[in-house]
N, C-alpha and C positions, 0 to 999 in steps of 0.2 A: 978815156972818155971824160970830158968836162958835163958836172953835174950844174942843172940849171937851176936858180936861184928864185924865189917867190916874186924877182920883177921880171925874171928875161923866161921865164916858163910857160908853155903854153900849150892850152888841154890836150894834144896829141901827146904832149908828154908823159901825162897825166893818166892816161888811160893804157891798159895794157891792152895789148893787140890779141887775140885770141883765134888760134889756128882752127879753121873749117874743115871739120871729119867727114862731112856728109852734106848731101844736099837731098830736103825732101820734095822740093819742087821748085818750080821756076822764084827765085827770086829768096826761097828762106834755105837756112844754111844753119848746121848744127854744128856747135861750138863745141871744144875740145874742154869746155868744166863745164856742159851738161845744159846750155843755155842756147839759145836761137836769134840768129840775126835774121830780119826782114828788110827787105829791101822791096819799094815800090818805084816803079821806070816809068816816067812820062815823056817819048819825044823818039825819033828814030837816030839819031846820029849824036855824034859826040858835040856840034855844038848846039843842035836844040833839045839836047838831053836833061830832062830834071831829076833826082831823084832825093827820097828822103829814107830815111833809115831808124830803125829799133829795133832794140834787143828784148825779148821774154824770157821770163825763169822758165829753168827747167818744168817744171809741168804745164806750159800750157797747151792746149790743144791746137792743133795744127789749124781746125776751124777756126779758131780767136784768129789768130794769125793771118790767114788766110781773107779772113773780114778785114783788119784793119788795112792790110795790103789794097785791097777794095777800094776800102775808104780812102787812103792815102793815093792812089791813083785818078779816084775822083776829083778829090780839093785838088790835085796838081794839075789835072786839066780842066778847070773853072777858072783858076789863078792863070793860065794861058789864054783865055779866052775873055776874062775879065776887059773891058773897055776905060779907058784912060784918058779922064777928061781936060781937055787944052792941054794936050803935050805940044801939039802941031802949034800953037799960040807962043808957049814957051819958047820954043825953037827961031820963032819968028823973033821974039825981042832979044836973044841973046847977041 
């Protein structure tokens, strides 16, 4: 295994992957040192699929959780819906 250097390294490296024991509901997933990933899904297929992700310490309430999941589904489908002015302009002078 060649060890990556502080120019060729890049945060996937950087982060250790931590194996999912459990799932308490759609989308949060309990981590194997006691921690929770969230994941919020905006889009039904793989290529208009968004999603964002964060991890909680160990104590937080599945409510906290469960909110920001909310929240993070929301801004993701405003940011689809958001309106983009003179693209079709753009397109035109290229």
């Amino acid at each position: 295994m060649v060890e990556a250097d502080a120019w060729t390294a890049t945060p996937e490296d950087s982060v250790k992957k931590a194996k999912v024991i459990a799932t308490l509901a759609a989308g949060i997933y309990r981590l194997e040192d006691g921690s929770y990933r969230v994941v919020a899904y905006v889009g039904n297929s793989r290529l208009t699929q968004r999603r964002k992700e964060k991890r909680f310490a160990a104590g937080t309430g599945i409510r906290d959780m469960k909110r920001w999941q909310g929240n993070a589904r929301a801004a993701l489908s405003r940011e689809g819906l958001r309106v983009r002015r003179d693209t079709l302009q753009n397109r035109l002078r290229s």
